[in-house]
Structure formats: structure tokens, C-alpha cells
C-alpha positions in Angstrom: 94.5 83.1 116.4 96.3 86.2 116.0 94.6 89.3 113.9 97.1 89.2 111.4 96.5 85.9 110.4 92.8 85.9 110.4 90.7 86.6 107.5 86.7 87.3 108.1 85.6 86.2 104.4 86.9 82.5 105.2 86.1 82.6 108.6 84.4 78.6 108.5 81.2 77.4 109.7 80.5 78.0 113.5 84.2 79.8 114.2 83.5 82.3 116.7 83.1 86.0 115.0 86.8 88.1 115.8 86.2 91.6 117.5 89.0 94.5 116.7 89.8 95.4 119.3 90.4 92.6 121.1 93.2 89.5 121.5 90.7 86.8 121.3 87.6 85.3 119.7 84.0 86.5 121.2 81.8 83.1 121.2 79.2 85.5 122.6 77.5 89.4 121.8 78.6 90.4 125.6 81.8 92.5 126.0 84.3 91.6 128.4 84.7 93.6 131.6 87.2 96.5 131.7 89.2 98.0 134.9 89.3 101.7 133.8 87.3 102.5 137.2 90.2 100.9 139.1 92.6 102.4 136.6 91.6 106.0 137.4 91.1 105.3 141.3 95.1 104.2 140.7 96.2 107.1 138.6 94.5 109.4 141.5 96.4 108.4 144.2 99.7 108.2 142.5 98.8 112.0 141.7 97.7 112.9 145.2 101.1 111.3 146.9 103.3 112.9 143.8 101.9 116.2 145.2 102.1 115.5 149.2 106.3 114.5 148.2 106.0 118.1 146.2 104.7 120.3 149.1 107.0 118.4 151.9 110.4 118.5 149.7 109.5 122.6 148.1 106.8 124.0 150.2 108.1 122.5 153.7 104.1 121.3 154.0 103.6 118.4 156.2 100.5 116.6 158.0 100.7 114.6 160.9 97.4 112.7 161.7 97.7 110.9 165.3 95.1 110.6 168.2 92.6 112.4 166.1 95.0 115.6 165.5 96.3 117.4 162.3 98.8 119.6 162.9 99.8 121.8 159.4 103.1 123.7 158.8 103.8 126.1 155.9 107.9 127.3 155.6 109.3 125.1 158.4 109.1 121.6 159.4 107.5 120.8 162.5 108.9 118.5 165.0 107.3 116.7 167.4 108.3 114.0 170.3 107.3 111.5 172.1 108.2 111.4 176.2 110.3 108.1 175.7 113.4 107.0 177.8 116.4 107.3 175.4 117.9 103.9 177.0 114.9 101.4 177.3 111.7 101.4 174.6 108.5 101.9 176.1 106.2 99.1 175.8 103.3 100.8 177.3 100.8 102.4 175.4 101.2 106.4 175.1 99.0 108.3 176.8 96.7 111.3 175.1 98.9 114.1 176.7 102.2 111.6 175.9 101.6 111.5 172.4 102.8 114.5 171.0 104.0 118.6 172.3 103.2 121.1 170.7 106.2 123.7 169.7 106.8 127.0 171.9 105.6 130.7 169.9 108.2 131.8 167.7 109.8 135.2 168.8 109.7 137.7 166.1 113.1 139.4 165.1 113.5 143.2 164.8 113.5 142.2 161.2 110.1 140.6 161.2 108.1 143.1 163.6 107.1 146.8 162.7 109.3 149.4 164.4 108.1 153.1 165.2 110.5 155.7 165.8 110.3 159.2 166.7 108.8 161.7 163.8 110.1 165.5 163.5 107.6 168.2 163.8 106.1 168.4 160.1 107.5 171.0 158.2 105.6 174.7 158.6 104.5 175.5 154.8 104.3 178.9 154.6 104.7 180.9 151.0 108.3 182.1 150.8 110.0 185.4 150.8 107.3 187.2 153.3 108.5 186.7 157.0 105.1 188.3 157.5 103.3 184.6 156.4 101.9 182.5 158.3 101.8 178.6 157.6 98.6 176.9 156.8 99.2 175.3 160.5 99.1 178.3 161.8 96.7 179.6 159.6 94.6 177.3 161.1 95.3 177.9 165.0 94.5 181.6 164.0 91.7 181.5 162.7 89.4 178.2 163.8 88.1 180.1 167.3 86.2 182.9 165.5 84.6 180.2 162.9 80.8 179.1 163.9 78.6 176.7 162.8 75.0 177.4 161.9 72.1 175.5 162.2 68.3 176.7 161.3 65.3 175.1 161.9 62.7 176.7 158.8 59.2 177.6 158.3 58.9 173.9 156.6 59.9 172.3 159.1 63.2 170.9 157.8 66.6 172.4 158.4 69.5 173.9 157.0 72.8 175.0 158.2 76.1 176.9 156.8 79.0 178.4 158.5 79.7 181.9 160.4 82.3 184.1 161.2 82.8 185.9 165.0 83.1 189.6 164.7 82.8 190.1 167.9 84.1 189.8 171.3 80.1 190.2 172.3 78.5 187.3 169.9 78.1 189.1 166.2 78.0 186.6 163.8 78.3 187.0 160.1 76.9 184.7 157.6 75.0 184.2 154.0 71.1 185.8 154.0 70.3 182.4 152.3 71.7 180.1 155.0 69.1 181.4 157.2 66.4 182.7 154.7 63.2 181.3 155.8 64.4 180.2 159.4 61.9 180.0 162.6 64.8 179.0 164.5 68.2 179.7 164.3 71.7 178.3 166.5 74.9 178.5 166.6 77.6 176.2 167.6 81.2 177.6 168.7 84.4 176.1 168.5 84.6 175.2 172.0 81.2 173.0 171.7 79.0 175.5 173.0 75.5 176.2 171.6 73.3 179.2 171.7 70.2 180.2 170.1 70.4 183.2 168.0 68.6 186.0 166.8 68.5 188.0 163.5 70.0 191.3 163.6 69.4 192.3 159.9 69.7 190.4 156.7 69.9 191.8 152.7 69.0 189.2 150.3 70.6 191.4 147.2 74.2 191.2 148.7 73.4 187.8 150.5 74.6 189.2 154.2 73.0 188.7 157.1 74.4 189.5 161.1 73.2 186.9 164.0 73.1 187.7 167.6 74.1 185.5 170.5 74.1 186.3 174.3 77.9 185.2 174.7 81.0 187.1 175.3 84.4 187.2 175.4 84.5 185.5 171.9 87.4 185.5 170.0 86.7 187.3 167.1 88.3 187.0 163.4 90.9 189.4 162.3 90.0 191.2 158.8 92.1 192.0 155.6 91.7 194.6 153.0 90.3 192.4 150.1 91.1 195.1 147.5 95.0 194.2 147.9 94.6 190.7 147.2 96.4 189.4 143.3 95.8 186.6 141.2 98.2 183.7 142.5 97.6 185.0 146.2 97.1 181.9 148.6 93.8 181.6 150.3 92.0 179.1 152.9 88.9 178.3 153.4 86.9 177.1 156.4 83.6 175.9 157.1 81.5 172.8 157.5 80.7 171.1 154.0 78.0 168.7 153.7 77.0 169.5 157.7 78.3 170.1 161.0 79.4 166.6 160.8 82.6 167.4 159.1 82.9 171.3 160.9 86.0 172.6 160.9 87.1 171.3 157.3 90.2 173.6 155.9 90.8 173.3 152.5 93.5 175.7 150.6 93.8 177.2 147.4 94.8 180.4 145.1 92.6 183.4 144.4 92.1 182.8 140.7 90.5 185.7 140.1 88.9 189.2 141.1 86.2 191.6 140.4 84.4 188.4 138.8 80.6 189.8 137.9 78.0 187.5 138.1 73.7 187.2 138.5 72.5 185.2 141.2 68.9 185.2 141.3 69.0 188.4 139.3 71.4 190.0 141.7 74.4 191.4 139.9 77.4 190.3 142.6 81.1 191.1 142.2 82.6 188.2 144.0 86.1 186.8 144.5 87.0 184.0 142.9 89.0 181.0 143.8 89.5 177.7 143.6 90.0 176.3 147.4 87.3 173.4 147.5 83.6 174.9 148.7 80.8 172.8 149.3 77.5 173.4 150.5 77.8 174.3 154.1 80.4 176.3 153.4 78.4 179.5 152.9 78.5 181.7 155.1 82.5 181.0 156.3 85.5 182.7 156.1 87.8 182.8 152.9 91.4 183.8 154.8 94.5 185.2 153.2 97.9 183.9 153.9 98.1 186.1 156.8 95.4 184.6 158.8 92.8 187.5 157.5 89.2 187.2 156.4 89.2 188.8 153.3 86.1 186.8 151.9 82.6 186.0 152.9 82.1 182.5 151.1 78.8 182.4 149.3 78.3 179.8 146.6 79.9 177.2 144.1 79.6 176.6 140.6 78.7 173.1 139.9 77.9 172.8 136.3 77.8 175.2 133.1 73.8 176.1 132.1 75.1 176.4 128.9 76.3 173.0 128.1 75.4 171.2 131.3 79.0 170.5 131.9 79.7 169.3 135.4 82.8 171.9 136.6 85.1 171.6 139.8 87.2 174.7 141.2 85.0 177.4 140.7 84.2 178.9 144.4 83.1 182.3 145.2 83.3 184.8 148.1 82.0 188.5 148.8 84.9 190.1 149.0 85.2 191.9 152.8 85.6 195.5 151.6 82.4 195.1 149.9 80.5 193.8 152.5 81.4 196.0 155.1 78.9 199.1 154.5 76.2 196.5 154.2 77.2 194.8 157.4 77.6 198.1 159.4 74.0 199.2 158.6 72.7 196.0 159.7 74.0 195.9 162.5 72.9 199.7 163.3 69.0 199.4 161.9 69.0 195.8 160.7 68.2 196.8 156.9 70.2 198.5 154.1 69.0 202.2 153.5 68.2 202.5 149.3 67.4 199.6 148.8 64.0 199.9 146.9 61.4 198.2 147.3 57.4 198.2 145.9 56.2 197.1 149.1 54.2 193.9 148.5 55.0 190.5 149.6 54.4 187.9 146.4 55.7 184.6 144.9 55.4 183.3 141.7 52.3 182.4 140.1 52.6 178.8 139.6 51.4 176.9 135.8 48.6 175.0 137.6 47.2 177.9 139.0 47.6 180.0 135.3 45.9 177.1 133.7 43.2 176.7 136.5 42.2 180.1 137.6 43.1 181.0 133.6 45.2 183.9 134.6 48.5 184.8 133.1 52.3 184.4 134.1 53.7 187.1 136.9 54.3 187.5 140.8 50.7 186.8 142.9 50.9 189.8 145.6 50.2 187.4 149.2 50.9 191.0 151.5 50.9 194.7 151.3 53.0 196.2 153.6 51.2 198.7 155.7 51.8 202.2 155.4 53.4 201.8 151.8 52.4 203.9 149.1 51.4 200.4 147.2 49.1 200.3 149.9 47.7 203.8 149.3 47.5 203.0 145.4 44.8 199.7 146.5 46.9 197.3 145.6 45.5 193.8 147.4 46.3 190.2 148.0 45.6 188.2 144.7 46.9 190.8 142.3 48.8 189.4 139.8 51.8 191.6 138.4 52.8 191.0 134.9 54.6 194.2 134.3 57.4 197.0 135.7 57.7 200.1 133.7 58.2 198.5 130.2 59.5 195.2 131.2 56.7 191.8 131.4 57.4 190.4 134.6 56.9 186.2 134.6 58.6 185.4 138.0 59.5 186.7 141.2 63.2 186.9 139.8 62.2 189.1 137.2 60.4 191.3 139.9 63.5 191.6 142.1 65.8 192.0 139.2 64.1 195.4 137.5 63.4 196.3 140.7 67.0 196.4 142.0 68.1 198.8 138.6 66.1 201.8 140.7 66.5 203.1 144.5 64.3 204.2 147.1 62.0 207.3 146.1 62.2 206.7 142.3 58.5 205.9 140.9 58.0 203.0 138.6 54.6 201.5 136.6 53.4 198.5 137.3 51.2 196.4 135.2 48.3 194.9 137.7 46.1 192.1 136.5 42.8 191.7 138.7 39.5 189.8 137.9 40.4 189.5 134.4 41.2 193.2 133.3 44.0 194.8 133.2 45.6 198.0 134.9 48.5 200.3 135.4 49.3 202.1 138.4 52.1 204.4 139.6 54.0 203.3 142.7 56.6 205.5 144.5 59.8 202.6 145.8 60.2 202.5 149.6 62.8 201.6 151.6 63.3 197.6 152.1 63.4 197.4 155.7 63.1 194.0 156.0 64.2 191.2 153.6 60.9 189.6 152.8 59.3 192.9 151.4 59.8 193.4 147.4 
């Protein structure tokens, strides 16, 4: 009976109960099978052949499966053929290597294949309207035989290393005090891969100089400018080995961005050169050149970030400018020390917190060494001393020390404030002469 014409509220007696749903009476509570598994199994493959016609008539994709091979083609149709005569069909079964041939290796076309042609030389950038310029190129050429790298091997046991400029034909090296501060060991690597050990001629910590010595001639060594002529604007190079001798020879360029720039480093007032030409550490110690191919700069330090905002900061390099440094670097060389420079004559280091809090003693510079023959020797001053005070200035730290020291010269008599066994004194010292870099 059709749905339409069925009515459940005078369905009679024993007629079997009409399901929606379905076009025919249930006589029993079990629903009839359905096909939707075969359905779906249908629908899939009438998908998966719409898309195999899809890739073959657009894509150009066809698979061939025969004797247990697929062979897949993307942009062009493969063909493949079968050894049969053209005049009589072959009734006997095709043989493995008779089945089907593979196609030859297409030839690539000029336009498909990378061509290389002949460059020009590049282009020698030099700054224009002075004949007397070099390019950086030959900048470069000029200049990378009389740069050294330096390597030290310190009292600690670990190492540090920096760069070096040849000054001589006879193995002078210049470089920064603090690349080899500390060092038991010192060496030097040329540009031609050659390696000597090198000894300390004379170093000054409050300029940040210091001249090596290696047995070696016939060096080429670096030609140098007159700083005091250089302008904001001029172009400068630097070389040197950042981060190690692994990258040596680095060049990087710049402008001087500016002069006379005073700053404290380790309270040591320096008048440096500034510039912008990328400096890293390893750099110290290297040459800062002039578009001429002169050394006009000793490079010596960076600025990373701002103390007063922790602000990290990028362009800011410094180098001792060459006029500067060469009165420092012509009395080391001829005594190995810097006559004036004063010194009390005591070898110290800060007194730590642990020790303040243990020992209860109070913040200075701990004497570890008088130097003999010093007139802080003559006053009894002695290892354990603590120092807490210079003339009228309190003295916490060994920075302190060297900067009040460094106001005065050699001969000139200063007060210093001496704590011992938990009293208090004052003594009169008359400065020496710092002969050596490790004597405050």
C-alpha cells in the first residue's frame, strides 16, 4: 500500500506496522539491509578514474604497469614499443627485455641549461676627485702583508688573541696592552702562514700600546699616515681578525665619524678616533687605514651597549689615533716603559666582598707586592695592606687606584690611607716611575 494512502489510526488487526522511510510494510522489528558500503566503494572509484582522465588529458601524467614496472611521466607523454614485425602479429609470448624500451636522455637546449660567460674586471671603487686614492682593492693588496695575527697563551691557562701591525722590516709588532695583558706565551702569525713566538718589548696599560718582538726579517712593514689630517666623512678600512684567527684577514670599510672623541676606559682618560667600519673583538690591536693605504689608527675597542640605558648600539668603533701613539711607541721600543708615568710601587687587586665580610675588613686595593727599591718600600708598606685612600679621594677598587693615580706624574708625593690589623694609617709616598705595566 502506498504511504499516501495509509492511515496508522485504522491500521486493522494484525496488518503489519508501516515504517517512514520505507516502500513497504515491516511484518518484523529487523531493518532491511542497505548497500551504502558498496555505494561509497562505487563513488571512489568513479572519483579516482575522473582524476587519472584529469592528470593524462591536463597534466600529461600517465602510468603504465606491465611485467612488474611503472614507468611515470610529468609534461610529456611517454611512448613505448614493443619489437613486433609490422607485417605478421607475433603469437609468441614477449620476452622480459621485449616488452618494453625505455626512451633515450633528453638533450637540454641552450634555453634549458645555465650558460657562463666571461665577467669584466670588477669596477676599482676608489673616492672620486683624488687621483692620489687608492681603491678598497687596492687598499687591501697594500696593506694585508704588514697585518699579524696574535695569539697568547695566559697565566690561566686559557687564551686570547687580537691583531698586529708590522713596523718593521726586522719583526716590530704593534698591538693593544690588553690583547696580551696577562700572557705567559705569546705568537704571532704572518700573512704568509708563518708562525713565530714573540717576546714583549714594552707595554703601557694607560694608553693600551704594547711593541712584540719576533726573530724574522725582511717583513713588509705598514706605511703610516698623519692622523691629525684626517675629517669627518674621510673613508677608512679596517683589518683584523674578529671573533679569531678563524676569519683573519676580514676588511670591513667605513667613514671616520668623528675625532678627538674623549672617553674613560678603566679610568684611563683616551682620545680616540671614532668610526663606524665594523670592529669586533679580535680586532684590537689592527690597523685602521685611510683611503691612501695609511695606518692612521691603532684599533682598540667597540661600544656594544649604553650603561646608561642598557641599549644595545652598533657602529660605534674606536682607534688610537697614530700621532698619539707614536711617543709612547718610540719609548717602548727604546726602554720598554713610558718615562712619567707614576706609579706608588705596589702590586694589588681588588679586595673582593667575601673577603670584606670574612676577614671584616673594608673596601680598597689588597697590596700582593712591593716593588723593591721603591720608596713604598722604604715607607713599610707590606703584602696584606689594604688601601682605602689617595690624598683625599676613598679608594674601593683597583680602578679607582689607577685612576687618581694617573692625575699626578713621577716625583710628585701623594697620601695614602693604609688599613692594617684593624687600625688605620696615613703615610706619605713619593710616585716612581712605572717601568713595567704590572706596577701601580
Amino acid at each position: 500500500m502506498p504511504y499516501d494512502e495509509y492511515d496508522p489510526q485504522n491500521r486493522e488487526e494484525g496488518q503489519p506496522e508501516y515504517r517512514p522511510g520505507y516502500s513497504y510494510y515491516s511484518t518484523s522489528r529487523r531493518k532491511p539491509k542497505r548497500h551504502t558500503g558498496l555505494l561509497v566503494v562505487l563513488a571512489v572509484l568513479a572519483l579516482l578514474t575522473g582524476l587519472a582522465s584529469w592528470a593524462v588529458n591536463v597534466l600529461g601524467v600517465r602510468v603504465d604497469f606491465g611485467q612488474g614496472n611503472a614507468v611515470v611521466s610529468l609534461g610529456q607523454q611517454q611512448t613505448q614499443q614493443q619489437d613486433v614485425a609490422a607485417a605478421e602479429p607475433n603469437t609468441e609470448q614477449p620476452s622480459v627485455n621485449q616488452t618494453q624500451t625505455q626512451p633515450e636522455t633528453a638533450t637540454p637546449t641552450p634555453e634549458q641549461s645555465v650558460e657562463i660567460v666571461d665577467s669584466p674586471q670588477s669596477v676599482e671603487n676608489r673616492p672620486a676627485e683624488d687621483e692620489n686614492a687608492l681603491s678598497l682593492q687596492a687598499i687591501y693588496d697594500k696593506v694585508i702583508p704588514s697585518v699579524a695575527s696574535i695569539s697568547c697563551v695566559l697565566q690561566s691557562s686559557s687564551t686570547s688573541s687580537g691583531t698586529g701591525i708590522v713596523m718593521s722590516q726586522d719583526g716590530y709588532i704593534i698591538t693593544n696592552y690588553h690583547v696580551i695583558e696577562g700572557a705567559e706565551q705569546i705568537f704571532v702569525l704572518l700573512e704568509d702562514d708563518a708562525t713565530y713566538q714573540a717576546s714583549l718589548v714594552g707595554g703601557d696599560e694607560t694608553t693600551d700600546l704594547a711593541v712584540l718582538k719576533i726573530d724574522a726579517t725582511g717583513l713588509t712593514p705598514a706605511e703610516f699616515g698623519n692622523s691629525d689630517a684626517l675629517r669627518v666623512g674621510d673613508v677608512v678600512v679596517a683589518i683584523g681578525d674578529p671573533l679569531g684567527i678563524e676569519l683573519r684577514s676580514t676588511m670591513t670599510d667605513g667613514i671616520v665619524s668623528a675625532i678627538n672623541r674623549d672617553l674613560n676606559l678603566s679610568g684611563r682618560q683616551m682620545t680616540l678616533i671614532q668610526t663606524n667600519a665594523a670592529l669586533n673583538s679580535g680586532n684590537s690591536g689592527g690597523p685602521l687605514i685611510n683611503c691612501y693605504g695609511q695606518v692612521i689608527g691603532i684599533n682598540t675597542m667597540k661600544m656594544s651597549s649604553y650603561s646608561a640605558t642598557s641599549a644595545t648600539v652598533e657602529g660605534l668603533g674606536f682607534a688610537i689615533p697614530i700621532t698619539a701613539a707614536k711617543p709612547i711607541l718610540d719609548e717602548l721600543i727604546s726602554q720598554g716603559y713610558v718615562s712619567g708615568r707614576p706609579a706608588i710601587g705596589i702590586q694589588g687587586q681588588t679586595l673582593d666582598l667575601r673577603s670584606q665580610v670574612f676577614f671584616h675588613m673594608p673596601s680598597g686595593v689588597v697590596i700582593t707586592a712591593v716593588e723593591p727599591g721603591s720608596d713604598a718600600e722604604a715607607k713599610g708598606l707590606e703584602p696584606d695592606d689594604v688601601i682605602v685612600g689617595f690624598n683625599d679621594t676613598a679608594i674601593s677598587s683597583l680602578e679607582d687606584l689607577v685612576a687618581a693615580k694617573n692625575d699626578l706624574g713621577s716625583g710628585d708625593v701623594v697620601t695614602l690611607t693604609i688599613y692594617r690589623g684593624g687600625r688605620y694609617y696615613e703615610v706619605d709616598i713619593t710616585l716612581m716611575d712605572q717601568t713595567t705595566a704590572e706596577i701601580y
